[in-house]
N, C-alpha and C positions, 0 to 999 in steps of 0.2 A: 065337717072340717076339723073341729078341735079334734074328732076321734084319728085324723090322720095324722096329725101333729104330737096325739100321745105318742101313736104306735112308731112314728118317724126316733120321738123321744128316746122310746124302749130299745129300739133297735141300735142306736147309737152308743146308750151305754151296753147292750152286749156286746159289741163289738171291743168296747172300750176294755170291758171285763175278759175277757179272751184276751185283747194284749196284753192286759199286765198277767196274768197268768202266764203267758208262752212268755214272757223278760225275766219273770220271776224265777221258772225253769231253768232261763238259760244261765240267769246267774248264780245258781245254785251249782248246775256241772263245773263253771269253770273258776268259780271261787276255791283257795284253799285255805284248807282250816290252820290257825295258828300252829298247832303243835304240828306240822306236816311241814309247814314252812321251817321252824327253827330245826328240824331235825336236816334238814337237807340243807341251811347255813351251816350244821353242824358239819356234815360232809364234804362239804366243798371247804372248811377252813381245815379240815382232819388232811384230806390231800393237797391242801398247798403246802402245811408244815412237813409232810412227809415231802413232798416234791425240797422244797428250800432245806431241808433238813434245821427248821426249828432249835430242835431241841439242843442239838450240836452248835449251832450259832450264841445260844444262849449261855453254853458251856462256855464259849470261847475268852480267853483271858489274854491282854496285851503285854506282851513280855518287851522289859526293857531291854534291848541290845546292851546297856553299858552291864547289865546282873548277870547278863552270861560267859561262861566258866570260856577263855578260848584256848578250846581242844576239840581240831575236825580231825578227819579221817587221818591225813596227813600225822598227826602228832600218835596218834592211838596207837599205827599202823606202828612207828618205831619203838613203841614201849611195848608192844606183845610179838614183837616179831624176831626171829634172828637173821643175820647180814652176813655177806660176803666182803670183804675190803681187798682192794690192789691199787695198790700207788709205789713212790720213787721218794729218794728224798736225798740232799747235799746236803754237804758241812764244808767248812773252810778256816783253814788255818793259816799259818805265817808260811810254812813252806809244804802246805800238804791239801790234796782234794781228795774229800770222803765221798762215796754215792753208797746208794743202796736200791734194790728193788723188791717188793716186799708184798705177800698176799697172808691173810688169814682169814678164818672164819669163827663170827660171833655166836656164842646163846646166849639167851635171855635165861638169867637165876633167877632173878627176881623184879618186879616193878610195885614204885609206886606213886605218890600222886603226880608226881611231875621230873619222876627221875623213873631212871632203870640200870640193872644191875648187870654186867654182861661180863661172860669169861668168855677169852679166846683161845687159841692155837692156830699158830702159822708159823711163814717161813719168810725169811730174808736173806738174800744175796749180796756183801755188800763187799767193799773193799776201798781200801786206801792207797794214794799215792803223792809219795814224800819223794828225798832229794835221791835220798838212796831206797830205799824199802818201796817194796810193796806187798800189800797184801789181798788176801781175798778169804771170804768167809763165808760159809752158809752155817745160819741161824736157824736154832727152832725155839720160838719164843710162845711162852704163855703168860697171857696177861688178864688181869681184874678189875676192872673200868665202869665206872658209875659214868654214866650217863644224867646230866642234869639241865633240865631248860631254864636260861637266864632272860630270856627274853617273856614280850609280853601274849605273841602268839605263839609260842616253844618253836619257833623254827630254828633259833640259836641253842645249842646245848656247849653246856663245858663238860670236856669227860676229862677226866684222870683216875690214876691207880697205880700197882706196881708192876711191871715185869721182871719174869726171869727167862732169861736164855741161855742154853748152852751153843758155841758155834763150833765148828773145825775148819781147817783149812790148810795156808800157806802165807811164806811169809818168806819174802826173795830179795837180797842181798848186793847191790851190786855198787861199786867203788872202786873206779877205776880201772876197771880190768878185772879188779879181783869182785866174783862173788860166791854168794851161796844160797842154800834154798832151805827151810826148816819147815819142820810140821808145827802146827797153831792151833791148838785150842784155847778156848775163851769163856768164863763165866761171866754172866753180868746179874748185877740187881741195880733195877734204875724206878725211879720215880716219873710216870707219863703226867704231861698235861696238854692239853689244846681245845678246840674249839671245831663243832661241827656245826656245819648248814644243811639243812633241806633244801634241794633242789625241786624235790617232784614228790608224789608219793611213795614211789619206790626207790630214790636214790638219794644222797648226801651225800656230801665233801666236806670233808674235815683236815686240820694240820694240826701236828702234835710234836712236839719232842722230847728230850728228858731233863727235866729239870734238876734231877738231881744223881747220878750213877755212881754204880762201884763196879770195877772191871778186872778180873784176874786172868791174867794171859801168861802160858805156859806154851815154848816154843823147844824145839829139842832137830838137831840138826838132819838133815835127810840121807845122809848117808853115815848118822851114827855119832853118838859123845853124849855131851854131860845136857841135862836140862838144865833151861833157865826161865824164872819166872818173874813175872813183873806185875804189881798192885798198882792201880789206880783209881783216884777219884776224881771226878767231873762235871761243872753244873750249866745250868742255864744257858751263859754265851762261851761257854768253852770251846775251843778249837778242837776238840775231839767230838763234839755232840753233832747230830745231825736232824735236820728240820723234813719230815717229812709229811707228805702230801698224800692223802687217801681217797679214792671214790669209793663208797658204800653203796651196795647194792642190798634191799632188804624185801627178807623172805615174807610168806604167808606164814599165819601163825601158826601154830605146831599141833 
């Protein structure tokens, strides 16, 4: 009897002994060893930083709104570029209406941090009419005009500078029955100033007139005699000056 109970004994711890062998197995295949594991935490943090782009985040620096410079597209766009202008413009006196109609086209000479420097060349049509006289003129004007932003986003600029024109024309006579007709030519040197707006990125409206002119007008009759000429000067709200009104249109840069 005892001899059954050893061998019942025996048999149990080999059984016993084969299990923990075949656990021991098994925990051995599917254990992983320390450095196996941290290299594949490495991995997997290596492609999230690539995925989120880490390092770029890391870079990143919050910029105050109030520290930056305001100049977008819009303002850039007018300091390196050149314009086309057409507009019209009146003046009014005690017995006389002036008009004019008027295009030119601007370059850019120079820019700098918040101004730009622009010559033009154009033409204006303009004429006046008084109690007896009329006249009519085409102008070829060249002008030298900074351009300067006064405001805080530069959509406001002031320009001024000088012009000079020569015009020719007519100059017609009539009083009472009696008149006559003369030829006109005209030098000017006058002092611009006004003020331009941005509308859009590629357009702006501006008004400007001359604050300060000098005008020599030389008329000689149309069918023959003496010349006569006439100097004048003229400023700001003078019945001779005239307020005109310009749309700009402005080019790509050159």
């Amino acid at each position: 009897m005892k001899t059954k109970q050893f061998k019942l004994v025996l048999s149990m711890l080999f059984l016993l002994s084969i299990s923990a062998s075949l656990y021991s197995q098994s925990d051995f295949q599917f254990k992983i060893p320390s450095y196996e594991l941290e290299s594949v935490i490495d991995k997997i943090t290596t492609n999230v930083k690539s995925d989120l782009n880490i390092v770029e985040l890391e870079n990143f620096e919050v910029v105050n709104l109030d520290d930056v410079e305001p100049q977008d597209a819009v303002q850039t766009i007018l300091f390196i570029t050149n314009m086309m202008a057409i507009g019209a413009g009146v003046g009014f006196g005690e017995n006389e209406f002036l008009w004019c109609l008027h295009a030119a086209y601007y370059m850019r000479l120079m820019a700098f941090n918040k101004s730009a420097l622009s010559a033009s060349i154009g033409m204006a049509y303009s004429g006046g009419d008084l109690d007896t006289y009329k006249t009519s003129l085409i102008d070829i004007q060249l002008k030298i005009l900074m351009f300067t932003a006064i405001s805080k986003m530069m959509e406001i600029r002031l320009l001024y500078g000088p012009m000079f024109a020569y015009g020719f024309g007519t100059q017609k006579y009539d009083f009472e029955g009696f008149g006559s007709k003369d030829k006109l030519t005209q030098f000017t040197l006058a002092l611009i100033v006004g003020f331009q707006l941005m509308l859009a990125t590629n357009w702006s409206l501006a008004l400007q007139t001359n604050i300060f002119a000098y005008q020599s007008q030389t008329w000689k009759p149309d069918g023959g005699g003496s010349e006569n000429k006439n100097n004048t000067t003229f400023g700001f709200f003078n019945k001779n000056n005239i307020f005109a009104l310009s749309l700009y249109f402005h080019f790509g840069g050159r």
